[in-house]
C-alpha positions, 0 to 999 in steps of 0.5 A: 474820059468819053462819057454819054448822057442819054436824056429825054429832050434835047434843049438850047437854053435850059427851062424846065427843071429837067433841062437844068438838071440835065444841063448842071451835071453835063456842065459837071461831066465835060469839066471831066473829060468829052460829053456825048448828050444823045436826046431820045425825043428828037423831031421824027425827021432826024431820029434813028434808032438807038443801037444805030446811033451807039454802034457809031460811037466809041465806047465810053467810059461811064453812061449816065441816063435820065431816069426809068422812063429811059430803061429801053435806052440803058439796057441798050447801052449795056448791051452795046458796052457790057462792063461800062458803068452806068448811072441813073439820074433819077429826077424823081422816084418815079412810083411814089410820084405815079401814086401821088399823080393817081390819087389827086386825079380822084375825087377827095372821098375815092381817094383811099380807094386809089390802091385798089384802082391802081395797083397794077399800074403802080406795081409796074412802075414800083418794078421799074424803079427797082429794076433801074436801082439793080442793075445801076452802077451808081444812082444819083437822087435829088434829095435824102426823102428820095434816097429814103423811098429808093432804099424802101424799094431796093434796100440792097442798093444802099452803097450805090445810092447818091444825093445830088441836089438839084442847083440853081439854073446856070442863069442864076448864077450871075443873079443879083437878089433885087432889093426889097421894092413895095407892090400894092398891085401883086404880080404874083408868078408861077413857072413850071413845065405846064406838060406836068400833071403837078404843075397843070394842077397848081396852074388851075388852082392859081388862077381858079382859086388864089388869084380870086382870093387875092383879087378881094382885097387887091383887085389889080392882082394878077398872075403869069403862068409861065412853062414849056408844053401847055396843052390846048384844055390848059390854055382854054381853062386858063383863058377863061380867068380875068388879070391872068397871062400865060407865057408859053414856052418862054425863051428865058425866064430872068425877064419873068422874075424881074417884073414878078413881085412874088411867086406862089407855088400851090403844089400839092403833089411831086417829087425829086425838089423844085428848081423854081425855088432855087431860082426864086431863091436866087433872083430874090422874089419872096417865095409863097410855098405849100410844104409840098413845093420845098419838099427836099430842100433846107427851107425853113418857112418864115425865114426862107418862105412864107406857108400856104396850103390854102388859097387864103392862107396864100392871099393872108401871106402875100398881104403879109408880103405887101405890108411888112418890108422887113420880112420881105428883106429877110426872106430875099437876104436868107434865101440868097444865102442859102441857095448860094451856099448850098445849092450852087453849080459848084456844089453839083461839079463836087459831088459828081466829081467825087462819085465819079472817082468812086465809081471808075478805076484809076489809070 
């Protein structure tokens, strides 16, 4: 079987959510046969346009594209190989996370008003999404909140709708949870691509409003902010915060969670489900999470994460973390359970595997 993934950058070592979701299911796809991975965003000096890069191949026998902002680049694959299967991966529903991005750029009391302000913005992007569940062989979608919101789009999608977690990155796979180690100091983490709206938004909340709220009853507090792309207002607004350290474009985050004696995850907008747990999860460093940020994922809170929706609510939870070590061994002991039993690489090769057999005729 030759198959082509057509995702949106090309990486060496996986580090963004994108990326290792992107690198599970091509670890899945060559288990299966030859992988084409073609990177639309490649550096100007090498790019060439698709219908030249696709006339060069052979025709494959299943596309599997990375989301609606792809769209040009799958109906140029369907019109280069008419009658091949496609699958979209999507990484989010993309209109319910656009209306999400929108209306947390407003002030509070504009915010019922978003609809008014975005409602062509937003029918396009709903259209795209649509357009995508119609004309896909087969849609691969992160959890079943997202199926939910698709089959709201396009409820005649229903059979060609999938749920393919997200899973652990592959260098978690070989992770040992540390032991349960008191701090009296926290280093508190954040990863996150920092070219994302939700992240961008968590970053500055850490450091404008956490970090000080931690900072009042544990001075030494400090905070790493670590993910590809930040932008130069980013590093300028995170610059200006004593005790915290951004680490742009880090080569590998295992040295990140190591040193890291908690996570804190303030999202408050997003989609699809967020990696970063899972590798929380996996390296055992206790999870501090809004509801928002294990969206999509079997977490139940005071036995996998400790809640936070406010800055005090994360400073009382990471105090909490501080003075009772058998919560933090109980949360590193059922967090490592769990991501081990359901969100593991194994668990992806299954599921893609099966879907493929669905999905393409037996010789």
């Amino acid at each position: 079987m030759f198959v082509i993934q057509v995702i949106s950058y090309n990486y060496e070592t996986p580090v963004s959510g994108a990326d290792a979701r992107n690198h599970g299911v091509a670890h899945t796809l060559r288990q299966s046969g030859e992988l084409c991975q073609l990177a639309v965003n490649q550096p100007e000096e090498i790019r060439q346009p698709l219908p030249e890069t696709l006339a060069r191949l052979p025709r494959p026998d299943l596309v599997v594209i990375e989301g609606v902002a792809l769209m040009a680049q799958a109906l140029a694959c369907r019109a280069a190989w008419p009658g091949v299967p496609l699958v979209f991966d999507f990484h989010n529903v993309e209109s319910n996370l656009l209306r999400q991005i929108d209306r947390a750029r407003l002030p509070a009391l504009l915010r019922p008003l978003a609809g008014v302000f975005f409602r062509r913005r937003w029918q396009a992007a709903a259209e795209l999404d649509r357009q995508a569940l119609e004309m896909a062989d087969r849609v691969w979608l992160c959890s079943e909140d997202d199926r939910a919101l698709a089959l709201e789009l396009c409820p005649e999608a229903a059979p060609r709708l999938s749920v393919l977690p997200n899973t652990m990155p592959h260098w978690c796979e070989g992770a040992t949870p540390r032991d349960s180690r008191a701090f009296s100091a926290p280093e508190v983490l954040f990863v996150g691509h920092l070219g994302y709206a939700p992240n961008k938004h968590a970053a500055r909340r850490l450091a404008a409003d956490i970090l000080p709220a931690l900072r009042r009853d544990f001075p030494e507090a400090r905070l790493t902010i670590a993910g590809r792309s930040p932008n130069r207002r980013l590093r300028r607004d995170l610059a200006g915060h004593d005790n915290v350290t951004l680490v742009a474009d880090p080569a590998e985050v295992a040295p990140l969670y190591d040193r890291a004696d908690l996570t804190i995850l303030p999202l408050t907008e997003g989609g699809g489900s967020r990696i970063k747990v899972l590798e929380a999860l996996a390296t055992g460093c206790p999870i501090v999470a809004s509801a928002k940020a294990v969206e999509g994922l079997a977490l139940e809170p005071g036995r996998h994460y400790l809640p936070a929706e406010s800055a005090a609510e994360a400073a009382s939870a990471t105090a909490r973390l501080m003075r009772e070590p058998e919560t933090r061994a109980q949360l590193i002991a059922e967090g490592a359970q769990l991501v081990r039993a359901r969100y593991s690489q194994a668990t992806i090769d299954r599921l893609v595997t099966e879907d493929i057999a669905r999905l393409l005729p037996k010789p």
